[in-house]
DRENMAR-459999 format. One record per residue: x, y negated, z negated of N, C-alpha, C in turn; residue in three letters; residue number from 0. Coordinates in nm, 3 decimals. Atoms other than C-alpha are relative to their C-alpha. Last residue first. Layout:
BEGIN
+---------+---------+---------+---------+---------+---------+---------+---------+---------+-----+-----+
|     nxx |     nyy |     nzz |    caxx |    cayy |    cazz |     cxx |     cyy |     czz | res |   n |
+---------+---------+---------+---------+---------+---------+---------+---------+---------+-----+-----+
|       X |       Y |       Z |       X |       Y |       Z |       X |       Y |       Z | ALA | NUM |
...
+---------+---------+---------+---------+---------+---------+---------+---------+---------+-----+-----+
# end
This chain:
BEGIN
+---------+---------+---------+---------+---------+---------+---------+---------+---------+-----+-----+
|     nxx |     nyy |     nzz |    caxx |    cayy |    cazz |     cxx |     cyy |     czz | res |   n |
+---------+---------+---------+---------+---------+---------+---------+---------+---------+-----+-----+
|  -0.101 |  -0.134 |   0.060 |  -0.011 |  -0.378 |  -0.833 |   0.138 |  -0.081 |  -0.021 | UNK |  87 |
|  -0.015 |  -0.015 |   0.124 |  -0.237 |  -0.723 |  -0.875 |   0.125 |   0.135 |  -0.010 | UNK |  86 |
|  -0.060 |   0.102 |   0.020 |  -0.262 |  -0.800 |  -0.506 |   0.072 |  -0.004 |  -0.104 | UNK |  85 |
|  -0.130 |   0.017 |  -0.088 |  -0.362 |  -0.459 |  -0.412 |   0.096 |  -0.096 |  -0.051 | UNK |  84 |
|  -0.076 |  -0.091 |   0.046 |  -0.656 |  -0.473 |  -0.637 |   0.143 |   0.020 |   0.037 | UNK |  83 |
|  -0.010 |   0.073 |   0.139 |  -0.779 |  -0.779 |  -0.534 |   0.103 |   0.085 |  -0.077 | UNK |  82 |
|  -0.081 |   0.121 |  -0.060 |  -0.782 |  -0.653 |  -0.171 |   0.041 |  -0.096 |  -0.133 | UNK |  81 |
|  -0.144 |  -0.041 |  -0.011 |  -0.921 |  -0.312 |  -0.290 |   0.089 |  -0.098 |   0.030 | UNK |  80 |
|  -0.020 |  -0.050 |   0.119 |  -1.229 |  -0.530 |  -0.422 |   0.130 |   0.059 |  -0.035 | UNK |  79 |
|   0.021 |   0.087 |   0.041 |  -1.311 |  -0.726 |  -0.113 |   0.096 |   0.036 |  -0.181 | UNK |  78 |
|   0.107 |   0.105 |   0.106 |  -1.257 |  -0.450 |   0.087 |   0.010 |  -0.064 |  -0.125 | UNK |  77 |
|  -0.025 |  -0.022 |   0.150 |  -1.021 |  -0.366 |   0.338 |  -0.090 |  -0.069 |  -0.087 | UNK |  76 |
|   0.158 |   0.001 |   0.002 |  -1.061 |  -0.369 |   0.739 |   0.042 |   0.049 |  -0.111 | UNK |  75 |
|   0.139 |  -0.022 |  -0.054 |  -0.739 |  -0.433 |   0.853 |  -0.083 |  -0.005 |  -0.091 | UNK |  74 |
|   0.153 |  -0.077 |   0.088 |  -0.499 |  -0.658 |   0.692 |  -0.066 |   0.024 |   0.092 | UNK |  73 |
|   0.009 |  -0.077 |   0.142 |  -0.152 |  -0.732 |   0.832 |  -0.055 |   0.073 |  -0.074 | UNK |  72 |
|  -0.063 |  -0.075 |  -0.033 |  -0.181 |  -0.892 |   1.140 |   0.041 |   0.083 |  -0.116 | UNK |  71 |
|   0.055 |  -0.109 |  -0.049 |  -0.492 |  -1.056 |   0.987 |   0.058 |   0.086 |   0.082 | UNK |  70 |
|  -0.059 |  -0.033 |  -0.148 |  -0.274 |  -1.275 |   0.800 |  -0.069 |   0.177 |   0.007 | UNK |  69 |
|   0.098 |  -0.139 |  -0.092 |  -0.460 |  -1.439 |   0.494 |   0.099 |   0.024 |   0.129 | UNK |  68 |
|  -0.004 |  -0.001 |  -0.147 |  -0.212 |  -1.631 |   0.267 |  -0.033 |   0.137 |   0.091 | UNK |  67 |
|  -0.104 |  -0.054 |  -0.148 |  -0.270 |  -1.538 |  -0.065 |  -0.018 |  -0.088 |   0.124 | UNK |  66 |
|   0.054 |  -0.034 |  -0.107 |  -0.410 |  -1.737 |  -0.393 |   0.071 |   0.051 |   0.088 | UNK |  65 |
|  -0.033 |  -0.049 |  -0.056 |  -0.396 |  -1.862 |  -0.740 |  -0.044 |   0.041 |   0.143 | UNK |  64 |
|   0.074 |  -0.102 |  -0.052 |  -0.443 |  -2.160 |  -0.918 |   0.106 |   0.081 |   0.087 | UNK |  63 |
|   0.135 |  -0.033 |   0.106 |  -0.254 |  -2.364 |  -1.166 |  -0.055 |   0.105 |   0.068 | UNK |  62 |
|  -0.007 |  -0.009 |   0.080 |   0.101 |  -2.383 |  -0.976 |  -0.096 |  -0.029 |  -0.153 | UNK |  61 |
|  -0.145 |  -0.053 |   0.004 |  -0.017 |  -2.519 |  -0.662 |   0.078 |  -0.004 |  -0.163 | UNK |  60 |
|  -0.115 |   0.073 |   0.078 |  -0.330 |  -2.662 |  -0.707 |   0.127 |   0.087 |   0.003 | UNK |  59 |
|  -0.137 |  -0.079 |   0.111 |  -0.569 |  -2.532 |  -0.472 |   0.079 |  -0.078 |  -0.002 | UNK |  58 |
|  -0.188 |  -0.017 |  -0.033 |  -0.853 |  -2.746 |  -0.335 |   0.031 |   0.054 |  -0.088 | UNK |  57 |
|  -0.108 |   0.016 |   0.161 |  -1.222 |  -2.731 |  -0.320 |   0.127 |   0.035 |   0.038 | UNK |  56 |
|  -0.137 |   0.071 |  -0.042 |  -1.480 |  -2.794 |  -0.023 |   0.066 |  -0.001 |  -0.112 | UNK |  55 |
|  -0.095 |   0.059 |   0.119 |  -1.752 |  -2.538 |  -0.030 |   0.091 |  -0.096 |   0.067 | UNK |  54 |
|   0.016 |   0.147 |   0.012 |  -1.924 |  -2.402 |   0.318 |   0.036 |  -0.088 |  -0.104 | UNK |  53 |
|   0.131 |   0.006 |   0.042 |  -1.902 |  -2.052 |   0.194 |  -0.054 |  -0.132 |   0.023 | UNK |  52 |
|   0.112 |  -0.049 |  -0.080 |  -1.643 |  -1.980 |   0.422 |  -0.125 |  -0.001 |  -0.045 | UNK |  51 |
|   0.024 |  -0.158 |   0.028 |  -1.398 |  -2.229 |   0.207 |  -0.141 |   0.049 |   0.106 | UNK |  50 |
|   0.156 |   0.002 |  -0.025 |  -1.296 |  -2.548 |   0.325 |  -0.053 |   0.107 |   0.022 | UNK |  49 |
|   0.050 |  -0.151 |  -0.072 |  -0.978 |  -2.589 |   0.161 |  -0.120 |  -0.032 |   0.061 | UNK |  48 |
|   0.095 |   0.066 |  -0.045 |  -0.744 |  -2.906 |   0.053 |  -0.045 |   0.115 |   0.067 | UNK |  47 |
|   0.025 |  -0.073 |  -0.102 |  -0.406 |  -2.786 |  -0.093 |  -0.142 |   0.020 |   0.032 | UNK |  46 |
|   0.113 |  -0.022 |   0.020 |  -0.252 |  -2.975 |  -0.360 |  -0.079 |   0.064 |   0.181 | UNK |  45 |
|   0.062 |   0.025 |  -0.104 |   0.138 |  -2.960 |  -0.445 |  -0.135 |   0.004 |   0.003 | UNK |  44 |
|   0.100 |  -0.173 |  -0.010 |   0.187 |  -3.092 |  -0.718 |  -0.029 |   0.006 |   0.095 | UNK |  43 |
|  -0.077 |  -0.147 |  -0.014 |   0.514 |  -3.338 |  -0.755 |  -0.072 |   0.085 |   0.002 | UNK |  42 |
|  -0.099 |  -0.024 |   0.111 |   0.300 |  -3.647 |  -0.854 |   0.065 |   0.091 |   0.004 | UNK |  41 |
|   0.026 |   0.082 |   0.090 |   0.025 |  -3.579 |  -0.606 |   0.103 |   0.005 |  -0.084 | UNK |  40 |
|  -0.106 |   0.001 |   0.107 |   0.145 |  -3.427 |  -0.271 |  -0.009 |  -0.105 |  -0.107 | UNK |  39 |
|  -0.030 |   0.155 |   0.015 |  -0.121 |  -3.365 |   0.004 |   0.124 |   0.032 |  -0.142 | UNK |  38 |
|  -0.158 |  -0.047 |   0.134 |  -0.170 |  -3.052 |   0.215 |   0.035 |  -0.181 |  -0.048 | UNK |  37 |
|  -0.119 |   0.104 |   0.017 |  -0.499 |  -3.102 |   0.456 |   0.134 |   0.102 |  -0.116 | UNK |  36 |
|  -0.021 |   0.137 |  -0.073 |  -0.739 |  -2.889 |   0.597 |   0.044 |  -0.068 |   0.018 | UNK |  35 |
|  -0.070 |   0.120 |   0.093 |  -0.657 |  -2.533 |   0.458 |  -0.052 |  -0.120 |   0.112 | UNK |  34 |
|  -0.142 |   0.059 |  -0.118 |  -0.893 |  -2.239 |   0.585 |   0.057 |  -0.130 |  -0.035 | UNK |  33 |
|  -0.013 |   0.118 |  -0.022 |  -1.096 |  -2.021 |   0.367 |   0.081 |  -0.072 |   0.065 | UNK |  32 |
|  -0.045 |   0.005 |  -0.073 |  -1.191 |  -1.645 |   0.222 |  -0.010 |  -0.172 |   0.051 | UNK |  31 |
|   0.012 |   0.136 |  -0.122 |  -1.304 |  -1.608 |  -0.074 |   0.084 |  -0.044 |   0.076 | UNK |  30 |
|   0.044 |  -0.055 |  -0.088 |  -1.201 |  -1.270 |  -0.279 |  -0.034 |  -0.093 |   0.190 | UNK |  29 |
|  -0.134 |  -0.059 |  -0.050 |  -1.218 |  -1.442 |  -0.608 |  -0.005 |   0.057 |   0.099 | UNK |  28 |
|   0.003 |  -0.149 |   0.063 |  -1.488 |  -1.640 |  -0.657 |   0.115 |   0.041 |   0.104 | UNK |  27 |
|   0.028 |  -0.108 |  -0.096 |  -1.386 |  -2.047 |  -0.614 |  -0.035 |   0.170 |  -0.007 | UNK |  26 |
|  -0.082 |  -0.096 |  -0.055 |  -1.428 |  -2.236 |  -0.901 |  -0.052 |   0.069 |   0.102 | UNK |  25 |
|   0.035 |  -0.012 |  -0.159 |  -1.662 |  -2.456 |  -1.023 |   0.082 |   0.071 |   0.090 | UNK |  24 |
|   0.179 |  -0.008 |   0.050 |  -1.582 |  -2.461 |  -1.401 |  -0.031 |   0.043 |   0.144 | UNK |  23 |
|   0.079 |   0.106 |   0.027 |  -1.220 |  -2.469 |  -1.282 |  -0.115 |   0.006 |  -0.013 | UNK |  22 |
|   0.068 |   0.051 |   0.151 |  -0.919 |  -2.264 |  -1.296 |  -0.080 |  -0.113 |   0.011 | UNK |  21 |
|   0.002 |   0.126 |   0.056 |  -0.909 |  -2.077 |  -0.967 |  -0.010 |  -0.039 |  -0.097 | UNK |  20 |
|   0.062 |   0.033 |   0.138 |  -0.811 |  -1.724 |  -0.924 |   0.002 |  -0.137 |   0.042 | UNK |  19 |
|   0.028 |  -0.056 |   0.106 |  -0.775 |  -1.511 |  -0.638 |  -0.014 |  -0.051 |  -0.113 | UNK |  18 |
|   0.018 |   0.061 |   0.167 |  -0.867 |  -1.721 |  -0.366 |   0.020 |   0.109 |  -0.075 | UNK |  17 |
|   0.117 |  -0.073 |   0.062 |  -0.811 |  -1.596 |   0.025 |   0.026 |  -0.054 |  -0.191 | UNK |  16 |
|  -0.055 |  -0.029 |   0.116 |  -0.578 |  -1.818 |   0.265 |  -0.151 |   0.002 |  -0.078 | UNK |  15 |
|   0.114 |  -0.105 |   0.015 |  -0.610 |  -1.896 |   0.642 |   0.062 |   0.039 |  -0.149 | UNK |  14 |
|   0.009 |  -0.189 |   0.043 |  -0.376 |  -2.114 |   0.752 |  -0.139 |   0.006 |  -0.083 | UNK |  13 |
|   0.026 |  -0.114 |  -0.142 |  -0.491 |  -2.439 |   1.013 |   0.027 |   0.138 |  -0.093 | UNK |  12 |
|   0.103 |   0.001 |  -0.078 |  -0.284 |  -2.702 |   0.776 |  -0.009 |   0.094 |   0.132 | UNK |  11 |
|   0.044 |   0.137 |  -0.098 |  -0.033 |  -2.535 |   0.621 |  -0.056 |  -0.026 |   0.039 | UNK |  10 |
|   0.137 |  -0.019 |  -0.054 |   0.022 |  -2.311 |   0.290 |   0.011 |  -0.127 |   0.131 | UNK |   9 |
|   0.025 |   0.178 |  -0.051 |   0.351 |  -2.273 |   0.108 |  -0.100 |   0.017 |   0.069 | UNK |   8 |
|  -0.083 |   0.044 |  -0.084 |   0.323 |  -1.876 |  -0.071 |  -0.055 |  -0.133 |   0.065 | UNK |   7 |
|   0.006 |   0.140 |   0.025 |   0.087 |  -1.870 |  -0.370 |   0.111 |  -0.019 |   0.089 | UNK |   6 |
|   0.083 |   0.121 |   0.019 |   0.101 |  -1.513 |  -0.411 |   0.089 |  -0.123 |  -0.012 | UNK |   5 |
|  -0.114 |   0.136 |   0.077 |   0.312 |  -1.232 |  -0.204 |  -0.150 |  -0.152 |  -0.034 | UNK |   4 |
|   0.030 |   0.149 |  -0.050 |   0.062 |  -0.911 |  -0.145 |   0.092 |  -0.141 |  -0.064 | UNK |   3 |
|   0.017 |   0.094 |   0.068 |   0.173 |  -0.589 |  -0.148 |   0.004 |  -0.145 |   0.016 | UNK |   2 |
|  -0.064 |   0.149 |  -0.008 |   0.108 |  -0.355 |   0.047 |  -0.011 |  -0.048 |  -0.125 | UNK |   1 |
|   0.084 |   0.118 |   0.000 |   0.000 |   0.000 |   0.000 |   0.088 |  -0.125 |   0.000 | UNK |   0 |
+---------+---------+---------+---------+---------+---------+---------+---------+---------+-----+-----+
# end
């Protein structure tokens, strides 16, 4: 099984799935999404999404977590083994 590298640099146009957010409103884990912007507050990076659920929330670089989706990589895996994976 793979393993998945978290919180690698992100650029506008990638594709990147949520495993944890910290925020009342958070993304669920599993969510799939595409970056819009990349901005740089005070040394954080922040990473501007527009998740497939129609949402708009950003990752914080070094609070939240998340992969970079590459569908040369992942076939057809579910939601659950893809969490799982991440964590071995």
């Amino acid at each position: 099984m793979k393993k998945f590298k978290l919180n690698e640099p992100l650029s506008v146009g990638d594709i990147v799935v949520c495993v944890k957010m910290v925020d009342d409103y958070g993304q669920d884990p599993g969510m799939k999404g595409t970056v819009t912007k990349v901005v740089n507050v005070m040394g954080d990076t922040i990473y501007e999404v527009k998740w497939n659920d129609g949402s708009r929330l950003s990752l914080i670089d070094g609070v939240d977590t998340w992969v970079k989706f590459n569908p040369k990589n992942i076939t057809e895996i579910k939601k659950k083994d893809f969490l799982k994976q991440i964590y071995l």
